[in-house]
HTML snippet that shows the backbone in 3Dmol.js (N, CA, C, O; Angstrom):
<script src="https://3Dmol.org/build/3Dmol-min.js"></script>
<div id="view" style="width:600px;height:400px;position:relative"></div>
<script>
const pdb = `
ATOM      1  N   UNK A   1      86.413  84.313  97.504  1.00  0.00           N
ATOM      2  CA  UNK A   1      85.406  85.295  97.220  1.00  0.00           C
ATOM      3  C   UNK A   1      85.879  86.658  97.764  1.00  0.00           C
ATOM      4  O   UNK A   1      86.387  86.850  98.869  1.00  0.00           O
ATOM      5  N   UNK A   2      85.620  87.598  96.778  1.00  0.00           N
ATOM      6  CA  UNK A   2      86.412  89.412  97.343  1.00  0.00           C
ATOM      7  C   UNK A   2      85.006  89.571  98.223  1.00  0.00           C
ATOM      8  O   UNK A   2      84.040  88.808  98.184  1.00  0.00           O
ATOM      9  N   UNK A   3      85.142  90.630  98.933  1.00  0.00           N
ATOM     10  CA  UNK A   3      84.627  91.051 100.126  1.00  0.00           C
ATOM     11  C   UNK A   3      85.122  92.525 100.529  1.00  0.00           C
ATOM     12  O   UNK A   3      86.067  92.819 101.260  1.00  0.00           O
ATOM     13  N   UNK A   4      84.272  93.330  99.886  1.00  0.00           N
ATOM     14  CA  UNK A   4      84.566  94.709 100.161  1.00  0.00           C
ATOM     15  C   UNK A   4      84.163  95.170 101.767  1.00  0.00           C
ATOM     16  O   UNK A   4      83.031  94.968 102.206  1.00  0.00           O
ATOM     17  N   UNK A   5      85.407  95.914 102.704  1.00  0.00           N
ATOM     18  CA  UNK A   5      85.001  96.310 103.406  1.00  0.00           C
ATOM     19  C   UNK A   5      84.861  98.103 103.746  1.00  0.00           C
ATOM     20  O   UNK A   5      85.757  98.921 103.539  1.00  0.00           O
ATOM     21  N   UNK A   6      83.756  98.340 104.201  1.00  0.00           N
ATOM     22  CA  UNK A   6      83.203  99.687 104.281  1.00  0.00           C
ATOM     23  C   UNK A   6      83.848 100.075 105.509  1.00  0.00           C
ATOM     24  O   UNK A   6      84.470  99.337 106.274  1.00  0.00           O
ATOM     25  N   UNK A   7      83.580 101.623 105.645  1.00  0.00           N
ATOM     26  CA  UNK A   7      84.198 102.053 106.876  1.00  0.00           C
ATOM     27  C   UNK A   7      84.089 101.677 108.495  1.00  0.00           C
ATOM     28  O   UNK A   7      84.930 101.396 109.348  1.00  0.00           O
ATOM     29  N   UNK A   8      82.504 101.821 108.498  1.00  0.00           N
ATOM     30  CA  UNK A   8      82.470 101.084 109.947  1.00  0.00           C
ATOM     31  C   UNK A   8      83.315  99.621 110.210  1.00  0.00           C
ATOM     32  O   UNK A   8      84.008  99.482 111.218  1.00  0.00           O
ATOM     33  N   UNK A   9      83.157  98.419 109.061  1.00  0.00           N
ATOM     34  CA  UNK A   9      84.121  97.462 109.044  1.00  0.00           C
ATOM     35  C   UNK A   9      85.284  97.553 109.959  1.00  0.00           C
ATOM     36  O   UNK A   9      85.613  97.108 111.058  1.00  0.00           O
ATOM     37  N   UNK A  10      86.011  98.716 108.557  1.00  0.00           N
ATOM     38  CA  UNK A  10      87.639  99.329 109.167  1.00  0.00           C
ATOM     39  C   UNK A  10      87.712  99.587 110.446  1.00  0.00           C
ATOM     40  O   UNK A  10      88.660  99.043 111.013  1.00  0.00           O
ATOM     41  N   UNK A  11      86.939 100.318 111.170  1.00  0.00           N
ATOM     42  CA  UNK A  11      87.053 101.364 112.239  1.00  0.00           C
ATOM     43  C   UNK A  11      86.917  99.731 113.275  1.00  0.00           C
ATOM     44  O   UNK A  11      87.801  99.321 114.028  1.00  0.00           O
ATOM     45  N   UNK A  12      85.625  99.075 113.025  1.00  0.00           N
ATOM     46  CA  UNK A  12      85.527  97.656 113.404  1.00  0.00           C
ATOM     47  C   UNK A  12      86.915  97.077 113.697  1.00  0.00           C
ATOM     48  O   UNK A  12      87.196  96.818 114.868  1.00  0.00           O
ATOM     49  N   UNK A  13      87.608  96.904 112.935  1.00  0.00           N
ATOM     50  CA  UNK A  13      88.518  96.350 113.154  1.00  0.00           C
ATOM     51  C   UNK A  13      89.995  96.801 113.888  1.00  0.00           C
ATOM     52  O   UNK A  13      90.654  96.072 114.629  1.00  0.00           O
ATOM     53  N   UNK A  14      90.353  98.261 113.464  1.00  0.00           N
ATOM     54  CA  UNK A  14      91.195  98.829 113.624  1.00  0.00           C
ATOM     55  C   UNK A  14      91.182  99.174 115.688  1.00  0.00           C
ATOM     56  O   UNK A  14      92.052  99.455 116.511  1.00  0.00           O
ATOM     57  N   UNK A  15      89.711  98.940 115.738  1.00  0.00           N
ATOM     58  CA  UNK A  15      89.239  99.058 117.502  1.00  0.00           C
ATOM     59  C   UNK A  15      89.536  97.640 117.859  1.00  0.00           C
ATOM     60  O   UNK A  15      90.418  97.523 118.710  1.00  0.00           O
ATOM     61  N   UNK A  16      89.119  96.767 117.504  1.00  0.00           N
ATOM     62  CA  UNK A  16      89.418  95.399 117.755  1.00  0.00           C
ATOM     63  C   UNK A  16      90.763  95.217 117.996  1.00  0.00           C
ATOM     64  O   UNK A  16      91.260  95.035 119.107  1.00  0.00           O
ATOM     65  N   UNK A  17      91.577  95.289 116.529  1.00  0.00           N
ATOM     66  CA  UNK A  17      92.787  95.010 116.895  1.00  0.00           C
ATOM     67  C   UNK A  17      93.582  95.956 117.844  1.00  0.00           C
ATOM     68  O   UNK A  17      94.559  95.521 118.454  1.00  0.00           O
ATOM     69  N   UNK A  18      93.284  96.887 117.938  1.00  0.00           N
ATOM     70  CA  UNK A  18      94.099  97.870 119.502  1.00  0.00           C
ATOM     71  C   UNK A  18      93.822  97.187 120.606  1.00  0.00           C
ATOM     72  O   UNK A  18      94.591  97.284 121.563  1.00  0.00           O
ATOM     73  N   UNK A  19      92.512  96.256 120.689  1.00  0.00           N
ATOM     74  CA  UNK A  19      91.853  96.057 121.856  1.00  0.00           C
ATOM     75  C   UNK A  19      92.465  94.504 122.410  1.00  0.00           C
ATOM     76  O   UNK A  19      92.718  94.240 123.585  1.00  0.00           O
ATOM     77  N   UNK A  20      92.614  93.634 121.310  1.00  0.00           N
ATOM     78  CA  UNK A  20      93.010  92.831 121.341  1.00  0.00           C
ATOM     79  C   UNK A  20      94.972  92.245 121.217  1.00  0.00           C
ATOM     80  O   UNK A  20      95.609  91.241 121.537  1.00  0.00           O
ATOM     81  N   UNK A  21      95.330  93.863 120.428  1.00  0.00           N
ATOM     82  CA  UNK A  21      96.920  93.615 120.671  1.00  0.00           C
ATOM     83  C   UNK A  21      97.637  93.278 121.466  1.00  0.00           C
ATOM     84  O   UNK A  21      98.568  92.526 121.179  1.00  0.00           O
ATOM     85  N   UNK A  22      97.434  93.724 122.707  1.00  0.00           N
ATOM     86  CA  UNK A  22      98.081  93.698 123.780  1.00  0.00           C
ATOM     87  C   UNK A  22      99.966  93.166 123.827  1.00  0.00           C
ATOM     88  O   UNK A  22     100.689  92.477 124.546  1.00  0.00           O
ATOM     89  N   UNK A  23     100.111  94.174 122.309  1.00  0.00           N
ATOM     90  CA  UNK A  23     101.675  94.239 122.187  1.00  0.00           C
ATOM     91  C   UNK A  23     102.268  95.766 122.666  1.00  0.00           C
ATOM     92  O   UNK A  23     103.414  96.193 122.525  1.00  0.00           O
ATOM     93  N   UNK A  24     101.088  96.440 123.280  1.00  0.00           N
ATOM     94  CA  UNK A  24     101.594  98.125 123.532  1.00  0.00           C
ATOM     95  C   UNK A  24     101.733  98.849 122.169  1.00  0.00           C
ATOM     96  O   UNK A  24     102.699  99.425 121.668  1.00  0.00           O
ATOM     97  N   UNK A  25     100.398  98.630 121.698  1.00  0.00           N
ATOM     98  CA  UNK A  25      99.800  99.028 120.258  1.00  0.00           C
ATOM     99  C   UNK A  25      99.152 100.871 120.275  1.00  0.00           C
ATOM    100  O   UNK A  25      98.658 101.774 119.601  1.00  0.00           O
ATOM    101  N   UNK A  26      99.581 100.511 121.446  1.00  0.00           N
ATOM    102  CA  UNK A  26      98.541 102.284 121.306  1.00  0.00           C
ATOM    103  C   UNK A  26      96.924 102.065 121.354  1.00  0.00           C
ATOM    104  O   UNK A  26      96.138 101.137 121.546  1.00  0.00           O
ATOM    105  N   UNK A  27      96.884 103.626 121.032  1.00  0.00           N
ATOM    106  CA  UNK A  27      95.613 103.824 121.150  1.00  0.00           C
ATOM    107  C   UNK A  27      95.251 103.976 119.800  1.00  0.00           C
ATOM    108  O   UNK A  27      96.069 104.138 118.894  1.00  0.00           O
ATOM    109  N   UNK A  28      93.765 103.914 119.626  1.00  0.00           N
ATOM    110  CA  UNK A  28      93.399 102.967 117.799  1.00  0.00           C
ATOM    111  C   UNK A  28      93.205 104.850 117.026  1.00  0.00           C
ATOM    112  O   UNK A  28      92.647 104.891 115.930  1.00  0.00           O
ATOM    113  N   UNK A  29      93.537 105.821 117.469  1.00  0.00           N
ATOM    114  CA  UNK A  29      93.732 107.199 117.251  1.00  0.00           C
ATOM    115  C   UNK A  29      94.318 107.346 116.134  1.00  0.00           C
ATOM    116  O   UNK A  29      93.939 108.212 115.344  1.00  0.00           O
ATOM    117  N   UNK A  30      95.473 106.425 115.838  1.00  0.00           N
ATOM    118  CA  UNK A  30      96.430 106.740 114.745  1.00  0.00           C
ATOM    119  C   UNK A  30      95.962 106.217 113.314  1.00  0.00           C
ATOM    120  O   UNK A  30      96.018 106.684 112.177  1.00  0.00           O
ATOM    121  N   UNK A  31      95.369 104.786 113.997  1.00  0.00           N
ATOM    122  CA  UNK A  31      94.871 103.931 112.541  1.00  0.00           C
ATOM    123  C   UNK A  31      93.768 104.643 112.072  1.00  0.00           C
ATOM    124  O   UNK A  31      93.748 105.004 110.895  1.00  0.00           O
ATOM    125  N   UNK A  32      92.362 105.026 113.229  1.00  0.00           N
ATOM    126  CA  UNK A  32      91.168 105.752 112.388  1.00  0.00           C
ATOM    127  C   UNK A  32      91.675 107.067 111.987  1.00  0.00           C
ATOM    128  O   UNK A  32      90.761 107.857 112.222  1.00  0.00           O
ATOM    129  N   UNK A  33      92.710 107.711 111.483  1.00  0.00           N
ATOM    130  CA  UNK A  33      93.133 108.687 110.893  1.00  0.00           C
ATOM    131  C   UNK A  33      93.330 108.291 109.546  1.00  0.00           C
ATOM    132  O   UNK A  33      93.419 109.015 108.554  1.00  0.00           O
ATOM    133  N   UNK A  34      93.381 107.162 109.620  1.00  0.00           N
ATOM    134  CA  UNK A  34      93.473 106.590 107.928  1.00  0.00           C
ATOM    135  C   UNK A  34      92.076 106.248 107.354  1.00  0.00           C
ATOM    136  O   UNK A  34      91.994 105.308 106.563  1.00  0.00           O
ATOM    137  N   UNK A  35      91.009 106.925 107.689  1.00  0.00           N
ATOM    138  CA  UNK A  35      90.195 106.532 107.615  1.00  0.00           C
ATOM    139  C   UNK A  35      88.974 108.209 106.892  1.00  0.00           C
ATOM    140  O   UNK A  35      87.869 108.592 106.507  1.00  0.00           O
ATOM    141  N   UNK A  36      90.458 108.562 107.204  1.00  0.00           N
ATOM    142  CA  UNK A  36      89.908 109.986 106.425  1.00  0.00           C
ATOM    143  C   UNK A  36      90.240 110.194 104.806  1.00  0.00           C
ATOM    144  O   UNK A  36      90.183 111.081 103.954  1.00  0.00           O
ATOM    145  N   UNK A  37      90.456 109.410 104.880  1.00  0.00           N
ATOM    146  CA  UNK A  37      91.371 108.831 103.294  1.00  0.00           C
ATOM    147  C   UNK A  37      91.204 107.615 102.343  1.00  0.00           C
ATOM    148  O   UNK A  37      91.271 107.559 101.116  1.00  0.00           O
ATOM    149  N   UNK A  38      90.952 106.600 103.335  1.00  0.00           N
ATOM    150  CA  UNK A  38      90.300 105.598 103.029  1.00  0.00           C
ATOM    151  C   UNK A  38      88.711 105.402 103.072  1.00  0.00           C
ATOM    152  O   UNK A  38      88.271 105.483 104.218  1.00  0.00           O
ATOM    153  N   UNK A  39      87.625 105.132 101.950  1.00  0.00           N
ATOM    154  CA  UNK A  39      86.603 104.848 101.945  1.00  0.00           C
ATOM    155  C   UNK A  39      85.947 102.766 102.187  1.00  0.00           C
ATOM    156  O   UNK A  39      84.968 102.160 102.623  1.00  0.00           O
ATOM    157  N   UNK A  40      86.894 102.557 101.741  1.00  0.00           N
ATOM    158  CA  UNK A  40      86.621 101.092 101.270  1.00  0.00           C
ATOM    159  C   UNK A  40      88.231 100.141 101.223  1.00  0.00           C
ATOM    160  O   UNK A  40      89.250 100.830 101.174  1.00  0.00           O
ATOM    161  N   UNK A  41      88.351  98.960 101.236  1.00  0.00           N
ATOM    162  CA  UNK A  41      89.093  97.903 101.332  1.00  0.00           C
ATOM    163  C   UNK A  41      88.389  96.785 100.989  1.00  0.00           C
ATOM    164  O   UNK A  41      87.430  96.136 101.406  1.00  0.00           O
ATOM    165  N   UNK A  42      89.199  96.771 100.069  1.00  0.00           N
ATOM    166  CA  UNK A  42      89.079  94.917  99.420  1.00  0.00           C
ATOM    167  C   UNK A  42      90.086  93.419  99.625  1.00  0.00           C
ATOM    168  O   UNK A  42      91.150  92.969  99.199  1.00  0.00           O
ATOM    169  N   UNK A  43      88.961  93.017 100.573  1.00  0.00           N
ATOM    170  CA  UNK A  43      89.674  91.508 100.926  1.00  0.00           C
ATOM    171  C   UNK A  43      89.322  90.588  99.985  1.00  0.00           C
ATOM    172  O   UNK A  43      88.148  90.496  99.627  1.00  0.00           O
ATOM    173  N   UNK A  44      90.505  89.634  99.365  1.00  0.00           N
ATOM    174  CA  UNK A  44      90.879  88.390  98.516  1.00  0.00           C
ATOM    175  C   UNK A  44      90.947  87.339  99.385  1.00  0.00           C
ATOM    176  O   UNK A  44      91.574  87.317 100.443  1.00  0.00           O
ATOM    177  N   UNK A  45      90.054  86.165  98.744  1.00  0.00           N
ATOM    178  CA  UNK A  45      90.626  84.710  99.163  1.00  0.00           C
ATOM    179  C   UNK A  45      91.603  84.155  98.877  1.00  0.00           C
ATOM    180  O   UNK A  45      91.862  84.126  97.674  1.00  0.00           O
ATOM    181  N   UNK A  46      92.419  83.580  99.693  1.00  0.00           N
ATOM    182  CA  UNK A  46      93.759  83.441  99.254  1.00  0.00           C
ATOM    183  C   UNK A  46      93.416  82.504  97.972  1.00  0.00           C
ATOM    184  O   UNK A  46      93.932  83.100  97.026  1.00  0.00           O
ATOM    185  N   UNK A  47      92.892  81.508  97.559  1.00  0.00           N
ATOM    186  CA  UNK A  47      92.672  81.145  96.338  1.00  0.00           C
ATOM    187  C   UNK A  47      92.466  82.130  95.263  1.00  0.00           C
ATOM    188  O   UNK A  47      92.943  81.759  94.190  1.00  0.00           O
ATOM    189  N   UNK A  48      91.908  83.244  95.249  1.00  0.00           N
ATOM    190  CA  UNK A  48      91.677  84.286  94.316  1.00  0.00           C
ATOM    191  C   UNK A  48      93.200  84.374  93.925  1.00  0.00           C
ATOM    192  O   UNK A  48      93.347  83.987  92.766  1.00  0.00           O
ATOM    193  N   UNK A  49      94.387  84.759  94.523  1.00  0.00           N
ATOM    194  CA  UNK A  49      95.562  84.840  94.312  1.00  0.00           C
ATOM    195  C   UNK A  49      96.173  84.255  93.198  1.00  0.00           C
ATOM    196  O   UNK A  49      95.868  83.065  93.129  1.00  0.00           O
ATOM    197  N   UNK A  50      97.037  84.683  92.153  1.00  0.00           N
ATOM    198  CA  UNK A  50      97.615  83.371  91.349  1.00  0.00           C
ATOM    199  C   UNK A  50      98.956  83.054  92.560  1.00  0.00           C
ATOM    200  O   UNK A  50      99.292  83.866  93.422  1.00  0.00           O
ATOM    201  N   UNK A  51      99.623  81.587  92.341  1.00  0.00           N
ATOM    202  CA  UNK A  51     100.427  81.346  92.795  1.00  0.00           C
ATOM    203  C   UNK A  51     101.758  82.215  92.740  1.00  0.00           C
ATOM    204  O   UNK A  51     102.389  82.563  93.739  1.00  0.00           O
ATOM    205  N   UNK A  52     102.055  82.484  91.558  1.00  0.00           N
ATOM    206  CA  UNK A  52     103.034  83.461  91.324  1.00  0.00           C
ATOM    207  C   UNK A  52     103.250  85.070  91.528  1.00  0.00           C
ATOM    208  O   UNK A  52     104.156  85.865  91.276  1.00  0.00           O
ATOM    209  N   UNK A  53     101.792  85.144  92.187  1.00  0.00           N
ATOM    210  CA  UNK A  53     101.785  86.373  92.558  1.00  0.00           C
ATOM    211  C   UNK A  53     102.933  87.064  94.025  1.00  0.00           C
ATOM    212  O   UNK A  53     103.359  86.353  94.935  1.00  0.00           O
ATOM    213  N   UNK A  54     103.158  88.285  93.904  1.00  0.00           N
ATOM    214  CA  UNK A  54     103.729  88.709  95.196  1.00  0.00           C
ATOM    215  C   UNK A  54     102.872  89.738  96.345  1.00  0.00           C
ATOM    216  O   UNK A  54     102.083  90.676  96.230  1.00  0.00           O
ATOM    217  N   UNK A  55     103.254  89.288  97.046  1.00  0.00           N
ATOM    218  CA  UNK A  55     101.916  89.771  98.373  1.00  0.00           C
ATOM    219  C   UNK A  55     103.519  90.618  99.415  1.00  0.00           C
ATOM    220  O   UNK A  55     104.588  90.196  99.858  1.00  0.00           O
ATOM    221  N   UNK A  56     102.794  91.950  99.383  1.00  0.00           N
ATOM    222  CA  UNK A  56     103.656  92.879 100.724  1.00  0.00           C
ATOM    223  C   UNK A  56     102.675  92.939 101.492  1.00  0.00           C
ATOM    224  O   UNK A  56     101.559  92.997 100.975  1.00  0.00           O
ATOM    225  N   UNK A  57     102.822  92.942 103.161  1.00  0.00           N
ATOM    226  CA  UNK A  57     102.448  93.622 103.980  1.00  0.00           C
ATOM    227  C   UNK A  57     103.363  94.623 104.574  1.00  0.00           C
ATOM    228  O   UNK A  57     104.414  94.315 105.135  1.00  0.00           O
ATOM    229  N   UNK A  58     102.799  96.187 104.388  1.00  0.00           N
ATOM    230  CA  UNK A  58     102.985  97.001 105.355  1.00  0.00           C
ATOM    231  C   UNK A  58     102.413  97.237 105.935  1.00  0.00           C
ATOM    232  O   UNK A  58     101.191  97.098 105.899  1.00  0.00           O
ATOM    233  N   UNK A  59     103.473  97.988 107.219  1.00  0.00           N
ATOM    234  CA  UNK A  59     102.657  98.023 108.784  1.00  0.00           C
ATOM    235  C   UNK A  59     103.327  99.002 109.195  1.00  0.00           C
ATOM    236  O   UNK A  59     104.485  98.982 108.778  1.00  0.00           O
ATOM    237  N   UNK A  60     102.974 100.180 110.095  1.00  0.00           N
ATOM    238  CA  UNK A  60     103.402 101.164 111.029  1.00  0.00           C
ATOM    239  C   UNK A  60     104.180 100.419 112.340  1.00  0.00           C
ATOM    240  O   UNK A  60     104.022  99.293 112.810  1.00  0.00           O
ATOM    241  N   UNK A  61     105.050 101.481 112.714  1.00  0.00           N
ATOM    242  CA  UNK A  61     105.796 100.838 113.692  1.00  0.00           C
ATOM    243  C   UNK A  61     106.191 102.174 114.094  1.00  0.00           C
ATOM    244  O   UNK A  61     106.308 103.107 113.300  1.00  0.00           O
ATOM    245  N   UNK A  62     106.416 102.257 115.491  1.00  0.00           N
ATOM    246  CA  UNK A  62     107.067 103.463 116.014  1.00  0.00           C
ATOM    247  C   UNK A  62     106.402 103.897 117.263  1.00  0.00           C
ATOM    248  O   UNK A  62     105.331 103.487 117.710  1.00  0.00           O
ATOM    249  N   UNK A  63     107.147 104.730 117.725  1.00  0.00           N
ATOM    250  CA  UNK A  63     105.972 105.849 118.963  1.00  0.00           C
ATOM    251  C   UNK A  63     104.390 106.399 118.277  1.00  0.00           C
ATOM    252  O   UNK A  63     104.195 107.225 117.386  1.00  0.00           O
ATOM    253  N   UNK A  64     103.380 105.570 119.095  1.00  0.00           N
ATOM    254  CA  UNK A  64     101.987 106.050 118.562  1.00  0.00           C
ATOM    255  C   UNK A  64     102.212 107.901 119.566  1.00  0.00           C
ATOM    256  O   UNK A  64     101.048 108.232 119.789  1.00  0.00           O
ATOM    257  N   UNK A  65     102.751 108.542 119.897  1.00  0.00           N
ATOM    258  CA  UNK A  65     102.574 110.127 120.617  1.00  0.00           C
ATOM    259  C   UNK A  65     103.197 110.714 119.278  1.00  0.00           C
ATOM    260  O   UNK A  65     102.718 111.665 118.661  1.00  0.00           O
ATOM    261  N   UNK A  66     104.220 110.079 118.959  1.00  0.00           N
ATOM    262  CA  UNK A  66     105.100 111.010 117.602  1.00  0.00           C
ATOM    263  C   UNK A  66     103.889 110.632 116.425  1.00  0.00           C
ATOM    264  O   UNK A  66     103.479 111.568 115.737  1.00  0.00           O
ATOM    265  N   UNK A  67     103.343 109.296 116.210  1.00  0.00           N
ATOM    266  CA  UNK A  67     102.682 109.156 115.397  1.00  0.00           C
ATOM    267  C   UNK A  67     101.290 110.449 115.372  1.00  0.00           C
ATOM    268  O   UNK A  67     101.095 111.141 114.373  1.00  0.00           O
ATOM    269  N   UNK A  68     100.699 110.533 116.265  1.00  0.00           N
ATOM    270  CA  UNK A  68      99.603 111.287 116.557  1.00  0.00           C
ATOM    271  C   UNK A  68      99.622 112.787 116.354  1.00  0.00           C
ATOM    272  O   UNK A  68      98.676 113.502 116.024  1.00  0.00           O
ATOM    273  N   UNK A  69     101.283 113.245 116.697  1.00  0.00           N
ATOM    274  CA  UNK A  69     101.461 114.841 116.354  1.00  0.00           C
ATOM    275  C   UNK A  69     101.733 114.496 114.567  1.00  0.00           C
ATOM    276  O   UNK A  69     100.520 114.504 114.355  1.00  0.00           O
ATOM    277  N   UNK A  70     102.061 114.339 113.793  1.00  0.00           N
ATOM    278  CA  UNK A  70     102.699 114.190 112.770  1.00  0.00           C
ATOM    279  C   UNK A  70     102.188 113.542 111.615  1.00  0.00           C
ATOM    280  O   UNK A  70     102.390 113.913 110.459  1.00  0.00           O
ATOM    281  N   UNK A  71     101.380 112.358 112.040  1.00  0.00           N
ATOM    282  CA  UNK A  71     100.480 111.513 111.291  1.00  0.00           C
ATOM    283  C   UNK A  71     101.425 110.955 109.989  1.00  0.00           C
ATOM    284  O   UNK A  71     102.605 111.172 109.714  1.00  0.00           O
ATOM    285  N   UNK A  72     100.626 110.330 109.468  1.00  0.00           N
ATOM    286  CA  UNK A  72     101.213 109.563 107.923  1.00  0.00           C
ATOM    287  C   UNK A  72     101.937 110.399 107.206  1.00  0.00           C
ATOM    288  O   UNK A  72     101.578 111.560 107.011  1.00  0.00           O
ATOM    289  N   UNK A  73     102.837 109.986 106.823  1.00  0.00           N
ATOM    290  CA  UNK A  73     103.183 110.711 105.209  1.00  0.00           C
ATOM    291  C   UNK A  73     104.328 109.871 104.184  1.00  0.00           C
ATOM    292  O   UNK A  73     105.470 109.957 103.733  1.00  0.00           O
ATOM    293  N   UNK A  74     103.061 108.976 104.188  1.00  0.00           N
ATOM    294  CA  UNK A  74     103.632 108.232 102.972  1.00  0.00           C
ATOM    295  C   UNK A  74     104.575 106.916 103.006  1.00  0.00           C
ATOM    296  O   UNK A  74     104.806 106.039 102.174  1.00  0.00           O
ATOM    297  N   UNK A  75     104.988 107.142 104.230  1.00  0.00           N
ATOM    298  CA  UNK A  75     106.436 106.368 104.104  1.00  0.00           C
ATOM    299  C   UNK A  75     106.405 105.046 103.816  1.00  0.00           C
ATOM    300  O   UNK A  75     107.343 104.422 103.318  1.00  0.00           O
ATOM    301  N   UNK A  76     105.115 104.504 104.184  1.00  0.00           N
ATOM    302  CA  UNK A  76     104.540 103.033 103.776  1.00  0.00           C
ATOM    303  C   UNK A  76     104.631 102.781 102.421  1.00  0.00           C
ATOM    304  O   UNK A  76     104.905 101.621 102.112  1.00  0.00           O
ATOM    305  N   UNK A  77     104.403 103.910 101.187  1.00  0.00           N
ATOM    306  CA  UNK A  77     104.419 103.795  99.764  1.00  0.00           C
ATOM    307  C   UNK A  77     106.452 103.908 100.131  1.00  0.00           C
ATOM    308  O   UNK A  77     106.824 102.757  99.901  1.00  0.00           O
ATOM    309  N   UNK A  78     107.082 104.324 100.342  1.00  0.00           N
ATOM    310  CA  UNK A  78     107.957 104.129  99.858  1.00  0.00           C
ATOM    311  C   UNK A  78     108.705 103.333 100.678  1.00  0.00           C
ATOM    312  O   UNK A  78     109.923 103.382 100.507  1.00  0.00           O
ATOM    313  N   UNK A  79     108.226 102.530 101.624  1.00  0.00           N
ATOM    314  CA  UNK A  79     108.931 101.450 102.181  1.00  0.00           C
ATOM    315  C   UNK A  79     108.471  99.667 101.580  1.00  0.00           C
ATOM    316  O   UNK A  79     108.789  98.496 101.789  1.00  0.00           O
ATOM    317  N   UNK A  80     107.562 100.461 100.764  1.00  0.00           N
ATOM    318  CA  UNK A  80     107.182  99.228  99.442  1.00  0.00           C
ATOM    319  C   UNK A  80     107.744  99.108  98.239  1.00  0.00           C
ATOM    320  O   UNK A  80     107.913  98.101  97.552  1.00  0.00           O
ATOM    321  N   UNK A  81     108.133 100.695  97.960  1.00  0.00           N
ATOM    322  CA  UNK A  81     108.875 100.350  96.429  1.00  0.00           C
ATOM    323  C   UNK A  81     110.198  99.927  96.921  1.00  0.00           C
ATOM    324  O   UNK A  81     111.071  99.581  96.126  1.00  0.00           O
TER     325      UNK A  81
END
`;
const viewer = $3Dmol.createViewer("view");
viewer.addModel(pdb, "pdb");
viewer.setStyle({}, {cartoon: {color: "spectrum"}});
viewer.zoomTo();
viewer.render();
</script>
């Protein structure tokens, strides 16, 4: 079943997972910046999926201080194509 999630959700989560990383994730500053951009997210059951489908995850990685002066730009779209 899809399951649209709204912003508080995101922000929900994006606090959670900083809170709960405890991989030296930073502070959740960088992710709710995507949030100026993003309205909504749609989660799939993995059954919704066809089998033959292809699934990417991208993910940020780096200094969250460089991240914070500089913010996004894009590089996630082109570390997918």
């Amino acid at each position: 079943m899809k399951k649209i999630l709204h912003k508080q959700e995101i922000k929900d989560i994006i606090v959670g997972a900083t809170l709960l990383g405890a991989g030296g994730g930073g502070s959740p500053k960088t992710g709710l910046l995507l949030l100026k951009d993003i309205s909504e997210v749609t989660l799939f059951d993995l059954e919704e999926i066809p089998d033959d489908s292809h699934i990417a995850v991208v993910a940020g990685m780096g200094s969250p201080v460089a991240l914070s002066k500089i913010g996004w730009k894009g590089e996630e779209v082109t570390a997918l194509d």
